[in-house]
N, C-alpha and C positions, 0 to 999 in steps of 0.2 A: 694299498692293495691288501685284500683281506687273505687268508689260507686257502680257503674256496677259489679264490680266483687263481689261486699257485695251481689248485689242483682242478681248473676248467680247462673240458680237450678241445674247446673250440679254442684256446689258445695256446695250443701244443704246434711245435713247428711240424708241419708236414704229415699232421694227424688228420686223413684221409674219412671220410667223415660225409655221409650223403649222399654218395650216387650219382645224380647229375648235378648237383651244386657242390663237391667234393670240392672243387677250383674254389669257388665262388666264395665256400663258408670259408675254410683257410684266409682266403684273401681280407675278406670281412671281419673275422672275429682276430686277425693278426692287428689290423691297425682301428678297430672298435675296442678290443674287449667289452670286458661285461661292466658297465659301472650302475648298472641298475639291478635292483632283484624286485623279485612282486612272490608275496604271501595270495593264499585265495583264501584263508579258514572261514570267512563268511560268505563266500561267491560261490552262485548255485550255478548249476548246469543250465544255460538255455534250453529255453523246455521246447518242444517239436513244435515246429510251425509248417508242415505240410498240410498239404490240402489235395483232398482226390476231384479232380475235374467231373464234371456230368457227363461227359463225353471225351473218347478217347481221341488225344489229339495226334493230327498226322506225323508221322514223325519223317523231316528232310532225312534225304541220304546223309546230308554232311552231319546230324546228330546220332546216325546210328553208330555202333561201336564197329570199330575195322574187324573184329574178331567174332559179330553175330552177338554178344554179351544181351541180353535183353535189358528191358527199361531207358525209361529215359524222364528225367523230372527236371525241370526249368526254376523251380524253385524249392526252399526245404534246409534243414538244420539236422542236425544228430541230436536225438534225448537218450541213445542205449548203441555201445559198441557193437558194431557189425559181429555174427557170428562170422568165426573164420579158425581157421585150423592154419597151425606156425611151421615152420622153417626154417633153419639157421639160412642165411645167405653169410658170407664172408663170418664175420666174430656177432651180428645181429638177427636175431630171432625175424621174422620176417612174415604177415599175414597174407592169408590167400580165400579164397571164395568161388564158391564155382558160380554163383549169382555175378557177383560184382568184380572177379580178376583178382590175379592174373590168368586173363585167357591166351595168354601163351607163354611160353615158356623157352626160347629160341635155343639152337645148337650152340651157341655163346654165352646162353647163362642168363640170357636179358630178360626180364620178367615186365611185359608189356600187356595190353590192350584191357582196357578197363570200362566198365559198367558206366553210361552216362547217365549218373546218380550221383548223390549224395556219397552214399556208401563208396562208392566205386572210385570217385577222389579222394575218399581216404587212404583207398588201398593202393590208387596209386601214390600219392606221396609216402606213405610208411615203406612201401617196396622200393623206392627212390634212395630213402636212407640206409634201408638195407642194404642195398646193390651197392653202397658208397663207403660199405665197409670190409670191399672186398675189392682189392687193388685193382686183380685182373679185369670187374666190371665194371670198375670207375669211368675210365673212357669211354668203355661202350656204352651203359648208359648217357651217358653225357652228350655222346653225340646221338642217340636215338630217341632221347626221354624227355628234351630240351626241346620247346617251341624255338622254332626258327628264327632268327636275327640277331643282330649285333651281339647281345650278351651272348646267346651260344658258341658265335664265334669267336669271343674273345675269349671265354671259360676255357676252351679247346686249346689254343695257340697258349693260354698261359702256362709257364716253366714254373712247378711248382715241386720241391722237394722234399720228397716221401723221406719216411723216417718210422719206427716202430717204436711208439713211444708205451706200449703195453697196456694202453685204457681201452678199455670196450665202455659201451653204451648198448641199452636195452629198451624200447619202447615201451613204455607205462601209463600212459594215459595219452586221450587224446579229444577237441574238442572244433567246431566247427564257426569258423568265425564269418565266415560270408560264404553264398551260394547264389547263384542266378543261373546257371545251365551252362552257361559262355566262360564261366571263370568261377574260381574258389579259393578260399584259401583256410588251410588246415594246419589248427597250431599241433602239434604233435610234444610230449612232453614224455623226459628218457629220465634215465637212471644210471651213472656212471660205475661204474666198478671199484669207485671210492666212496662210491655210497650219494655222490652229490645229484639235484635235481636240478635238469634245466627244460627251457622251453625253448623250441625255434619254430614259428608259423613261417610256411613255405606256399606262397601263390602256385595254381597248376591254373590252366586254360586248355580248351577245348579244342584240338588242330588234326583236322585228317584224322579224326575217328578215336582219338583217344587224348588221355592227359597227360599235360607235358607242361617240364615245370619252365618260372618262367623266372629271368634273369636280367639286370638292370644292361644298360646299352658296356659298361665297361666288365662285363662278366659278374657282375657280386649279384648274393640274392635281394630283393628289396627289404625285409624284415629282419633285425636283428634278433640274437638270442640274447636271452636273459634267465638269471638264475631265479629258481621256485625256492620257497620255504616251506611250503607243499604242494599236494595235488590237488588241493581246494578247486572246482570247479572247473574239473577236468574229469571226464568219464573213464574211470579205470578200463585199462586197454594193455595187457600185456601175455606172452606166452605161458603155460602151467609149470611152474616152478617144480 
């Protein structure tokens, strides 16, 4: 075990961490750890592959956004971080957009309905981890931010014990690894408050009008995290220091 991995919060007991995967990651990086890391110094940023249709296509009620958010794209990649203006939520900085969400912002703190785009599953997943480092919205996103079935249920019912272990994390990069309209997944890459670099890709899917993340049948997330040696091929993406 390297010094890095002494000082990795995905394997801090009870280090609360994600939003709606809070349960999930714990569980996962308790009995994974990190035993891999990945360098990017020569890995470029996937370059844009949208494409504007000749015609505007009809958009189902079931792709619109529950909250009116406009756009909707079925296919597409990130070449340039969403403009967006920050937030602390809980101990992390938190992105927002009035294009792509959060379009709403509930009496509870929960920071939901997002743009059915590209962009828009970014921001919902960075706001997911957000939300996940503030105890009080841990469960409530979890149970509002979570596609429905078994892993959400079991994320929910798991007894998981908090702990103030004094790490925060900070979103610094971020980069898009799959898109199709129905499902994404967005690796997002932080910065610890010991200085160390990690990556965790987080799937969201498309349910009743917005993104919601998504959880293997026994609550964990499908993707593990893994430590950076740098931000190589990762589009810088963090609050103004």
């Amino acid at each position: 075990m390297t010094d890095h991995d002494d000082e990795n919060p995905f394997k801090k007991k009870g280090f609360i961490f994600g939003a709606v995967l809070f349960v999930a990651l714990f569980l996962a990086a308790t009995v994974i750890g990190l035993t891999s890391s990945r360098g990017g110094g020569d890995e470029e940023a996937t370059p844009v592959a949208t494409s504007s249709p000749s015609a505007t296509p009809q958009v189902a009620a079931s792709d619109k956004s529950v909250c009116g958010l406009p756009g909707y794209e079925e296919t597409g990649t990130l070449s340039a971080a969403p403009a967006t203006s920050w937030t602390f939520v809980g101990t992390m900085a938190a992105p927002g957009s009035e294009q792509a969400g959060p379009g709403t912002v509930g009496g509870d703190g929960v920071r939901s309905c997002y743009a059915h785009t590209v962009d828009g599953a970014v921001l919902a997943v960075a706001n997911i981890w957000a939300m996940g480092s503030d105890a009080r919205l841990s469960k409530l996103a979890l149970d509002k931010m979570t596609a429905p079935g078994p892993g959400r249920d079991a994320a929910i019912t798991a007894n998981i014990p908090k702990s103030n272990t004094g790490l925060s994390v900070q979103i610094v990069g971020v980069k898009v690894l799959s898109y199709d309209g129905k499902d994404a997944t967005v690796d997002v890459a932080f910065r610890t408050s010991t200085g160390q670099l990690y990556s965790f890709p987080a799937p969201v899917t498309w349910v009743d009008g917005d993104w919601k993340s998504v959880l293997t049948d026994d609550g964990q997330p499908p993707l593990r995290p893994t430590a950076l040696q740098s931000l190589g091929g990762y589009i810088p993406w963090e609050a103004a220091q």
